[in-house]
Backbone as CSV, one residue per row, in Angstrom:
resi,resn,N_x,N_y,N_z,CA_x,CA_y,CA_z,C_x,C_y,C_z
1,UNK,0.841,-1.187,0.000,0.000,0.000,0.000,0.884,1.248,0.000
2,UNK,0.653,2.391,-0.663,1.217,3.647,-1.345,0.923,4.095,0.216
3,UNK,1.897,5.161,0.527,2.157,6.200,1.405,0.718,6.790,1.641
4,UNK,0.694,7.832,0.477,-0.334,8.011,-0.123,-1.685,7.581,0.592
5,UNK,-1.877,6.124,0.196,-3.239,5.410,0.985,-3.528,5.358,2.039
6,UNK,-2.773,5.150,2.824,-2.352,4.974,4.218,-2.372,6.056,4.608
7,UNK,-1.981,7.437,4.256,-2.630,8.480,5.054,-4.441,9.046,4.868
8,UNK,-4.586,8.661,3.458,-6.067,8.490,2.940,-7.044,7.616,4.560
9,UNK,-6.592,6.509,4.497,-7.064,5.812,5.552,-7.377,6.323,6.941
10,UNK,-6.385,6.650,7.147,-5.909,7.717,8.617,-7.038,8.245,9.120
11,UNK,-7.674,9.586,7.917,-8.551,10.610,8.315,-9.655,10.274,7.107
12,UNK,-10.016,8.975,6.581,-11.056,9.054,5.990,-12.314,8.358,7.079
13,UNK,-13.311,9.265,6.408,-14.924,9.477,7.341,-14.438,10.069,9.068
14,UNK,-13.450,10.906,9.371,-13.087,10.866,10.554,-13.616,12.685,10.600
15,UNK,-14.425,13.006,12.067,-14.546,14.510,11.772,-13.121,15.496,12.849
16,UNK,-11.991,14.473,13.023,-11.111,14.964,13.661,-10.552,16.636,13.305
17,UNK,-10.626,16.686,12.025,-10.104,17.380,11.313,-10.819,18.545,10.113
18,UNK,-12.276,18.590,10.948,-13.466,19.437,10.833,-13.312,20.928,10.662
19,UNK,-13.374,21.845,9.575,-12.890,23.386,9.936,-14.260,23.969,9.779
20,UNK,-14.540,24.836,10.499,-15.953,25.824,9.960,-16.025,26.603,8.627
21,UNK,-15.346,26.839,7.854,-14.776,27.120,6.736,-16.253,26.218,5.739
22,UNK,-16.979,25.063,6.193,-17.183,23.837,5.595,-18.899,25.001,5.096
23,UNK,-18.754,25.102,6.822,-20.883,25.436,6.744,-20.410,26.690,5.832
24,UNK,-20.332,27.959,5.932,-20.413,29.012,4.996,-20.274,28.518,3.492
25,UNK,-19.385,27.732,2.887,-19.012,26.780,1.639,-20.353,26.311,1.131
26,UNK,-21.236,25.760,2.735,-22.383,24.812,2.044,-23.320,25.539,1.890
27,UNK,-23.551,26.744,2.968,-24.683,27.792,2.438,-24.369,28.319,1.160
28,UNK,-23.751,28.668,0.958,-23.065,28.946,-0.834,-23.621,28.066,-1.827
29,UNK,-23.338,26.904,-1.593,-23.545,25.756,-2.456,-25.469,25.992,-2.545
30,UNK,-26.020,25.920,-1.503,-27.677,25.898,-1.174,-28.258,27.027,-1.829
31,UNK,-27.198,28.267,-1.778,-27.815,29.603,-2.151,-28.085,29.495,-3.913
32,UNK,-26.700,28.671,-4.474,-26.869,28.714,-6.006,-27.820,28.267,-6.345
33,UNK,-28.244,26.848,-5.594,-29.076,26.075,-6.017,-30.565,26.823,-5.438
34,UNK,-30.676,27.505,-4.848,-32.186,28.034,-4.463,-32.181,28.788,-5.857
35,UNK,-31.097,29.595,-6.231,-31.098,30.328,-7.070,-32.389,29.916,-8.535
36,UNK,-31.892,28.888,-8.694,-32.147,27.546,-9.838,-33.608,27.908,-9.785
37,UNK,-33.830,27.360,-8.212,-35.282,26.457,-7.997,-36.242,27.882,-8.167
38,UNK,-35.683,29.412,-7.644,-36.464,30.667,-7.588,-37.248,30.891,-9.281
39,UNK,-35.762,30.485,-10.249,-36.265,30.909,-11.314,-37.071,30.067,-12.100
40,UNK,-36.979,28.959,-11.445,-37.676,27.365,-12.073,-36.797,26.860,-13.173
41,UNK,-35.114,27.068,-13.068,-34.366,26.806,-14.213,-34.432,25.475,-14.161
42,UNK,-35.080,24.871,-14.526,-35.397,22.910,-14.194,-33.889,22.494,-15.284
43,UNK,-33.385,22.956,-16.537,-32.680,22.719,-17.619,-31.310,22.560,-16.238
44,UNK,-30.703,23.677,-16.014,-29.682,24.291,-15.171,-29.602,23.474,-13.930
45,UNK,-30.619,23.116,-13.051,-30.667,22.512,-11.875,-30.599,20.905,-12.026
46,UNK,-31.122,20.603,-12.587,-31.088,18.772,-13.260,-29.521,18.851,-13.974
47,UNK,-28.941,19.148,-14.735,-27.589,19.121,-15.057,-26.883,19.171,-14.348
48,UNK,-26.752,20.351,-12.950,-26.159,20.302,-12.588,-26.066,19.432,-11.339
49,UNK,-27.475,18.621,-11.367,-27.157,17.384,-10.535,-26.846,15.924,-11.281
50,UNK,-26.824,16.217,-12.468,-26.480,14.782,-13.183,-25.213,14.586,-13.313
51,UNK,-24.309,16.623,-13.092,-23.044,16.234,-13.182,-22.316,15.608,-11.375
52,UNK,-23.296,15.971,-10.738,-22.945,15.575,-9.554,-22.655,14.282,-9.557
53,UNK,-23.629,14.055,-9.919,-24.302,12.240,-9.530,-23.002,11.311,-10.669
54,UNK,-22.789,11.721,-11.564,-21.301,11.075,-12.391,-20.236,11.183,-11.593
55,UNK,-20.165,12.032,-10.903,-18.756,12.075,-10.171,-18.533,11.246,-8.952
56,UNK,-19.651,10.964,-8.315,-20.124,10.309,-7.324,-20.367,8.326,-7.740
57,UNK,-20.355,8.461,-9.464,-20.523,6.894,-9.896,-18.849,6.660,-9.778
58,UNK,-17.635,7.934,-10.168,-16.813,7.401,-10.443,-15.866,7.394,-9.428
59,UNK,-16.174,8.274,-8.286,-15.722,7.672,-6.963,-16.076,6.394,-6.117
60,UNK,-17.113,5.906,-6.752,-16.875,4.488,-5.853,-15.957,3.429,-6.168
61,UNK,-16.335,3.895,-8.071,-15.550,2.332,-8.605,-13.470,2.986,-7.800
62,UNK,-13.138,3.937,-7.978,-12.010,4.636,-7.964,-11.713,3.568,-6.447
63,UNK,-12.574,4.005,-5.534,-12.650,3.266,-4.073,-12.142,1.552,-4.014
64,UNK,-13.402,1.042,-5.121,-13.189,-0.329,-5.231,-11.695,-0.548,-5.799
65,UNK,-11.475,0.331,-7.072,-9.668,-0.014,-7.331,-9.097,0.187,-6.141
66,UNK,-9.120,0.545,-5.423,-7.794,0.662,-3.762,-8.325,-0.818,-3.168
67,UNK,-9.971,-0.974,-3.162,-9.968,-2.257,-2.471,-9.529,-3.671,-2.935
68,UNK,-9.699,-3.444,-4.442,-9.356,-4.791,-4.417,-7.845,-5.456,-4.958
69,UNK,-7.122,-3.505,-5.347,-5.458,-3.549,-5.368,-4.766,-3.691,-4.092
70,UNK,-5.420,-3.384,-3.352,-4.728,-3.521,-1.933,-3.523,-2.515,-2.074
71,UNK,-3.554,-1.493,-3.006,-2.163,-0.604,-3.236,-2.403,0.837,-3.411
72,UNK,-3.063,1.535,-3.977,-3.488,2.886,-4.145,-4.966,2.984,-4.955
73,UNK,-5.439,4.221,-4.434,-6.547,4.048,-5.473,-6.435,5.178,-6.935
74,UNK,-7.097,5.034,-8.224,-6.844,6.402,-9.020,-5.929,7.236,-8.956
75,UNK,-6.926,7.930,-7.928,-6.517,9.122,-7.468,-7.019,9.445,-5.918
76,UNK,-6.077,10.258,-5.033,-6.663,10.173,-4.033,-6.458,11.307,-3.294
77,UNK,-7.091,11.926,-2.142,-7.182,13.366,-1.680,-6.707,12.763,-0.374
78,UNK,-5.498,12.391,0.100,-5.205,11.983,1.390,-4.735,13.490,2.688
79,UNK,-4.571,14.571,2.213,-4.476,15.679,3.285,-5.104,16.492,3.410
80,UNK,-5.140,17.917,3.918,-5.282,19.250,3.852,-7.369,19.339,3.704
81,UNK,-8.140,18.497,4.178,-9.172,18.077,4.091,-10.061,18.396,5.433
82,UNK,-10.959,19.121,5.251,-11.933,18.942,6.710,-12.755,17.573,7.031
83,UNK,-12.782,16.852,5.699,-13.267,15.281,6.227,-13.737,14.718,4.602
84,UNK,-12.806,13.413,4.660,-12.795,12.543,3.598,-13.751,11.995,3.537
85,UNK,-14.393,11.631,2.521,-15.423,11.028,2.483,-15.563,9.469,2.007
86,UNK,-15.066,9.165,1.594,-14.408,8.091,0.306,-12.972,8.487,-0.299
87,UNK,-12.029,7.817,-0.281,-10.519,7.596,-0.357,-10.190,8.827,-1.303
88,UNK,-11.265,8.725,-2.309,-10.304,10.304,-3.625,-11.509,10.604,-3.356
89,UNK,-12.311,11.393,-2.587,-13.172,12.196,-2.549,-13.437,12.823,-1.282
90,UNK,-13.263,14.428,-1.080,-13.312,15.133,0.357,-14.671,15.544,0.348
91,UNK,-14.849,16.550,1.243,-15.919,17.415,1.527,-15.817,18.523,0.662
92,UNK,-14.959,18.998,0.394,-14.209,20.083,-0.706,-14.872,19.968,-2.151
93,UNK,-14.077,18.679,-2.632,-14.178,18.505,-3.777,-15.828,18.011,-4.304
94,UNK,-16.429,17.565,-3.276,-17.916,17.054,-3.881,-18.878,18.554,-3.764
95,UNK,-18.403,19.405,-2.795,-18.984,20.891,-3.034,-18.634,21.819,-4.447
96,UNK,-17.571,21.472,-4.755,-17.338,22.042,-6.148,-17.749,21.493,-7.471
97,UNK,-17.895,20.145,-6.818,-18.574,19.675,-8.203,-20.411,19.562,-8.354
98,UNK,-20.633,20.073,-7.264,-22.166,20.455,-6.994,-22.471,21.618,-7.891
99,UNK,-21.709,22.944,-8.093,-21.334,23.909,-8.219,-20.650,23.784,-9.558
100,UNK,-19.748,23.100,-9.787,-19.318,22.691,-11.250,-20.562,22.710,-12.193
101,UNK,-21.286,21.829,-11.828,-22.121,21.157,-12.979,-22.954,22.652,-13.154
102,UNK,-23.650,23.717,-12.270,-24.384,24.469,-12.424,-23.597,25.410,-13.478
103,UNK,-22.150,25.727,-13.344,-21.337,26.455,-13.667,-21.183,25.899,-15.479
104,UNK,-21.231,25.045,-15.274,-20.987,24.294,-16.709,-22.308,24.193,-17.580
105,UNK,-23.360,23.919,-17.391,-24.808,24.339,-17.621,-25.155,25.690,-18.251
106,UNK,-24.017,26.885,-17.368,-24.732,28.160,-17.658,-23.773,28.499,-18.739
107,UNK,-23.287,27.820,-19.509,-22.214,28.229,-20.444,-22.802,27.782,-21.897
108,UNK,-24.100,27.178,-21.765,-24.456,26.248,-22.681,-25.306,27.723,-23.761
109,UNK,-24.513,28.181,-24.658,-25.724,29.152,-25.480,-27.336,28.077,-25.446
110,UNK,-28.113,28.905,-25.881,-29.146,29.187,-26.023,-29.562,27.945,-27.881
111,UNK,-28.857,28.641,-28.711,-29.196,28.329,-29.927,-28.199,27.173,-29.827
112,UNK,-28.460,25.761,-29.918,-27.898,24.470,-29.941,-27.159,24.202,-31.259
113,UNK,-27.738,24.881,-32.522,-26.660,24.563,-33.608,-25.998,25.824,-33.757
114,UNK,-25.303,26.494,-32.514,-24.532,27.790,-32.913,-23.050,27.044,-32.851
115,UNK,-22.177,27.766,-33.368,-21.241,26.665,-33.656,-19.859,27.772,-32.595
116,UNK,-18.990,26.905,-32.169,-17.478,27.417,-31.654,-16.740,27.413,-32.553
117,UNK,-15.616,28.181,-33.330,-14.850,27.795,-34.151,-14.802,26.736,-35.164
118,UNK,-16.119,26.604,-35.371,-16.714,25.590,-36.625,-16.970,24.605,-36.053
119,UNK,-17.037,24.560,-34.294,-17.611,23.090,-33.899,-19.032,23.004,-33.082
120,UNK,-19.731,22.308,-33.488,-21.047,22.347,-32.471,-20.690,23.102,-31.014
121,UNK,-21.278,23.694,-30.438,-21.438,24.385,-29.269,-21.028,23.076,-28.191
122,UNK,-22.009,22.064,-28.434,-21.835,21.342,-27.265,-20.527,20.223,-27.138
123,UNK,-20.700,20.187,-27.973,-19.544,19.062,-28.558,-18.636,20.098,-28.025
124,UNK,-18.051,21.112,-28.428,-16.497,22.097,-28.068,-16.518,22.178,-26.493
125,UNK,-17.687,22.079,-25.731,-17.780,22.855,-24.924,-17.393,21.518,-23.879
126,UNK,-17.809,20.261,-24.135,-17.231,19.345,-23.728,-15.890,19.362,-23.404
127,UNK,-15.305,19.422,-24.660,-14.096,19.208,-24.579,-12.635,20.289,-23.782
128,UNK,-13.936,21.592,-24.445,-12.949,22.732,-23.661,-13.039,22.418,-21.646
129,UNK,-13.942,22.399,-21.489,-14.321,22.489,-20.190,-13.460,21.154,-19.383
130,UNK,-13.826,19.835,-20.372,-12.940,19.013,-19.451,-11.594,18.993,-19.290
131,UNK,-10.803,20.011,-20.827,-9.685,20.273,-20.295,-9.152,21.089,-19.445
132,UNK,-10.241,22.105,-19.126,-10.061,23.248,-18.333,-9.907,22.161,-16.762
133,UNK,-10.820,21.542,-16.466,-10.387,20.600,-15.596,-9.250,19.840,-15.304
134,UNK,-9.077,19.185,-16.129,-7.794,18.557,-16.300,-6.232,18.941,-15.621
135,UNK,-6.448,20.516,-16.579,-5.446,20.950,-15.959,-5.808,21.338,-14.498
136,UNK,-6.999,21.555,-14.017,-6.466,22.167,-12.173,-6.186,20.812,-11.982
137,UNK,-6.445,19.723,-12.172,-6.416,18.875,-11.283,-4.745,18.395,-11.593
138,UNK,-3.718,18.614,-12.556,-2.421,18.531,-12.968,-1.807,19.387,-11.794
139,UNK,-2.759,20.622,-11.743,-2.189,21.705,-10.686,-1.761,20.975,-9.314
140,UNK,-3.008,20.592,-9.063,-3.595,20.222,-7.478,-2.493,18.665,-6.877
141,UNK,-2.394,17.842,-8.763,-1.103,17.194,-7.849,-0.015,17.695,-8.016
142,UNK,0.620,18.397,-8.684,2.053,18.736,-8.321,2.015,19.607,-7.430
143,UNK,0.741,19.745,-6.594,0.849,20.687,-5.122,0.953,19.779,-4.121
144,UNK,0.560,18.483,-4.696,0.520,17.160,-3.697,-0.823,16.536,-3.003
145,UNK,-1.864,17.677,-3.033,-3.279,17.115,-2.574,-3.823,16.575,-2.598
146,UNK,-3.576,16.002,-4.433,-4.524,14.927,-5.155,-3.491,14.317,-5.956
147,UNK,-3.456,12.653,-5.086,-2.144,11.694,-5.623,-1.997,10.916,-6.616
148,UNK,-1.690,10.432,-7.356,-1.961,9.578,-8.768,-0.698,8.858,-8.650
149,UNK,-0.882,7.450,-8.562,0.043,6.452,-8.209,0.468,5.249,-9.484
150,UNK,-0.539,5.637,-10.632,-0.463,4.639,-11.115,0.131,5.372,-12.304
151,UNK,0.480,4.283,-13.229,1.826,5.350,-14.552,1.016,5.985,-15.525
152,UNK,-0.459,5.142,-15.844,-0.836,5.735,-16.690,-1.959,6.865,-16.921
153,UNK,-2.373,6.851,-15.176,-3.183,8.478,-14.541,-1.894,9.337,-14.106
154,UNK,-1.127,10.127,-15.122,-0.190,10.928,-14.681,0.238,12.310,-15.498
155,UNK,0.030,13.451,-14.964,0.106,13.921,-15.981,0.622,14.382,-17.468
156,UNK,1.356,13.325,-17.379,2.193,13.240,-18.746,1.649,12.232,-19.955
157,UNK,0.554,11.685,-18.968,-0.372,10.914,-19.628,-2.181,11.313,-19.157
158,UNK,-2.135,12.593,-19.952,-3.790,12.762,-19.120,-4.779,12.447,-19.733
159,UNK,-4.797,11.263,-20.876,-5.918,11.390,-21.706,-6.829,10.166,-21.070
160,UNK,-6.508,9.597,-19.901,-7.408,8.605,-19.420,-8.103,9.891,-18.513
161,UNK,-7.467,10.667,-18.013,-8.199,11.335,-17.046,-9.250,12.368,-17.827
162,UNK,-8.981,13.045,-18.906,-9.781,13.831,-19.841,-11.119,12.882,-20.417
163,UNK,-10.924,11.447,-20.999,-11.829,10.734,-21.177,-12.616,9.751,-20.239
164,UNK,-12.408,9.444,-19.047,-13.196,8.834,-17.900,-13.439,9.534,-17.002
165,UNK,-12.291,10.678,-16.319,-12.636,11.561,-15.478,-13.567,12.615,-15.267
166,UNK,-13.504,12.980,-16.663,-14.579,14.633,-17.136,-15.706,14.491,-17.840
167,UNK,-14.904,14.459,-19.095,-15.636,14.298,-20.517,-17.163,13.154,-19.902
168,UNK,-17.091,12.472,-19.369,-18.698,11.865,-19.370,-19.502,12.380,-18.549
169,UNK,-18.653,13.309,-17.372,-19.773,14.159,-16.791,-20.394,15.023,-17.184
170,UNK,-19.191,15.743,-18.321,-20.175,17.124,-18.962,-21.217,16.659,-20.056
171,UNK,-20.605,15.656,-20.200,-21.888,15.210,-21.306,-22.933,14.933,-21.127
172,UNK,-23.020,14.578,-19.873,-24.639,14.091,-19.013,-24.844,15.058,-18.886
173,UNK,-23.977,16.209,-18.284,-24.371,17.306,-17.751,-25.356,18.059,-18.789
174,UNK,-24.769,18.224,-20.361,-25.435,18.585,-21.099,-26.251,17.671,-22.091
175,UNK,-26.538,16.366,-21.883,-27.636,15.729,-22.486,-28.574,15.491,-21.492
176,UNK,-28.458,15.701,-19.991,-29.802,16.217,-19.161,-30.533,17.831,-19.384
177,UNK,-29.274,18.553,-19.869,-30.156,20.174,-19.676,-30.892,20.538,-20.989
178,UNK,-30.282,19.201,-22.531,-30.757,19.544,-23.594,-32.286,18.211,-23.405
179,UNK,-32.411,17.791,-22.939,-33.628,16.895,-23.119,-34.907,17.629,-23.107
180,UNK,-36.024,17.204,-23.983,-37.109,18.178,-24.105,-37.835,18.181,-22.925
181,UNK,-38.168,16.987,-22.498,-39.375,16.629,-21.328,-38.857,16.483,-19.930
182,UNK,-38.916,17.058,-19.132,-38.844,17.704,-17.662,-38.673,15.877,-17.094
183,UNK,-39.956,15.050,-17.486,-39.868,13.675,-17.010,-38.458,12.897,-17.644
184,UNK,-38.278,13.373,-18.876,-37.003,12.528,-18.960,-35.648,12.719,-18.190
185,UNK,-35.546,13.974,-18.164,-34.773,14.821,-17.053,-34.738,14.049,-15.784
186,UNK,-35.629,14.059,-14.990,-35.717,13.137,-13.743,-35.640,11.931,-13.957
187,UNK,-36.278,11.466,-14.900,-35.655,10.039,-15.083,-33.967,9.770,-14.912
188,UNK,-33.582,10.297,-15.579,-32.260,9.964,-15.906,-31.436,10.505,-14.871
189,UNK,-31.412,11.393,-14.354,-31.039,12.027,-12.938,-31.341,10.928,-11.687
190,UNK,-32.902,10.527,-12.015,-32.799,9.831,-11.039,-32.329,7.920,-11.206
191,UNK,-31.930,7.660,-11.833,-31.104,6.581,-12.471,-29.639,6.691,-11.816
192,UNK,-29.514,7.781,-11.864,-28.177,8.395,-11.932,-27.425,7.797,-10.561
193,UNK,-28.639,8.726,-9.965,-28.127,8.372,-8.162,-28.540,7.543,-7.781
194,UNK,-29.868,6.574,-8.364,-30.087,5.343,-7.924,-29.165,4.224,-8.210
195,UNK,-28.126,4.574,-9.130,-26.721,3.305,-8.804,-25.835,4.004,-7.635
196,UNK,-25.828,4.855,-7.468,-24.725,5.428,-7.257,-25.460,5.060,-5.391
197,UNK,-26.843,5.667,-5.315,-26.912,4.609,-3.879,-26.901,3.665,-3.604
198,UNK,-27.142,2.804,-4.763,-27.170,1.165,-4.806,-25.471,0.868,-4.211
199,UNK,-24.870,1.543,-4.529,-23.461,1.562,-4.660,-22.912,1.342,-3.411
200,UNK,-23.425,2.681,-2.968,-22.899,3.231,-1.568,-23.265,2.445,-0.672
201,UNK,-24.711,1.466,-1.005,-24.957,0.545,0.313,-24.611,-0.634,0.205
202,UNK,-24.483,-1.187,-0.739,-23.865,-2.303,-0.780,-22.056,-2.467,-0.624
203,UNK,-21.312,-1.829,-1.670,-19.941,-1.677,-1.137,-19.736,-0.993,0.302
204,UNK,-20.645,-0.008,0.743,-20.144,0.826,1.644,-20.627,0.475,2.823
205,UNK,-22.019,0.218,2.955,-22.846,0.202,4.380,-22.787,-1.353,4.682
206,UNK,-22.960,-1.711,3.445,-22.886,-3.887,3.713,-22.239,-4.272,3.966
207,UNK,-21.092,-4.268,2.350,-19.503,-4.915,2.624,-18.836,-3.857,3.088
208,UNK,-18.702,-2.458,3.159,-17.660,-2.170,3.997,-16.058,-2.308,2.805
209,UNK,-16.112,-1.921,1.641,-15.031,-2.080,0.814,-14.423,-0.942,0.737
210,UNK,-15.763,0.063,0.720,-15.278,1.646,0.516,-15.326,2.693,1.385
């Protein structure tokens, strides 16, 4: 087991290391989203929980790689954390990506065949955005926060992280906010998080893997 993991372990689900910094963060987070619900942006608010709910599918499996390598997981947020939640996922990072997805939503023009530099709107916007990601998260490990143990999640190799890491969240993100019918919207949103709790109780609350 990586250094790395082993401090992951330490302070994960632990509130030892709790800052108040957390509640003001989450009223923030509540305020955007009232924002949503005031104007009835149903397009904006469903995206930006579908991008939630992807990030949340790909932290478990990330979890299960540490469990059943017995060596590191992905990627992982082992310090500088008011409380881990799952091995590569803090309290931090699941507030920003609450906030991500809304942020990424409101970028979406209006007219769907307007084009970026000769490329569909949505299609560019994919791609720009997940690289815009990409790189903080290149940032965030050569600051050391967020660890990548394995050769080929590194940033000299980021195209696993651009294509599994991002790129499928924004795409939900924006094939939930472009769907016509409000019911398909919830459908699929709620699909979303219904693995993703299926997930959490069986690896997490049952077996105890993650």
């Amino acid at each position: 087991m990586t250094v790395s993991a082993k401090q992951g372990l330490e302070i994960l689900r632990t509130t030892s290391n709790f800052q108040w910094y957390i509640i003001p963060i989450l009223i923030i987070v509540i305020y955007i989203y009232a924002v949503e619900v005031e104007k009835r942006n149903w397009n904006v608010l469903l995206a930006g929980l579908a991008f939630w709910g992807m990030d949340w599918f790909n932290e478990i499996w990330n979890s299960l790689v540490f469990h059943f390598s017995g060596y590191a997981p992905v990627w992982g947020a082992p310090t500088k954390s008011a409380y881990l939640i799952l091995i590569g996922l803090n309290i931090e990072i699941t507030f920003m990506f609450l906030v991500a997805g809304i942020a990424c939503a409101k970028m979406l023009p209006k007219d769907k065949k307007k084009k970026i530099l000769g490329i569909p709107n949505r299609y560019f916007l994919v791609v720009f955005n997940s690289i815009l990601f990409v790189i903080v998260e290149i940032i965030l490990n050569r600051i050391g926060v967020l660890t990548w143990e394995y050769s080929w999640w590194q940033p000299y190799c980021p195209w696993l992280i651009l294509l599994i890491g991002y790129m499928p969240f924004i795409a939900m993100c924006y094939i939930v906010h472009d769907m016509k019918k409000i019911k398909n919207k919830l459908i699929t949103v709620g699909i979303i998080f219904a693995v993703d709790i299926l997930g959490l109780v069986i690896f997490g609350a049952i077996l105890r893997w993650i």
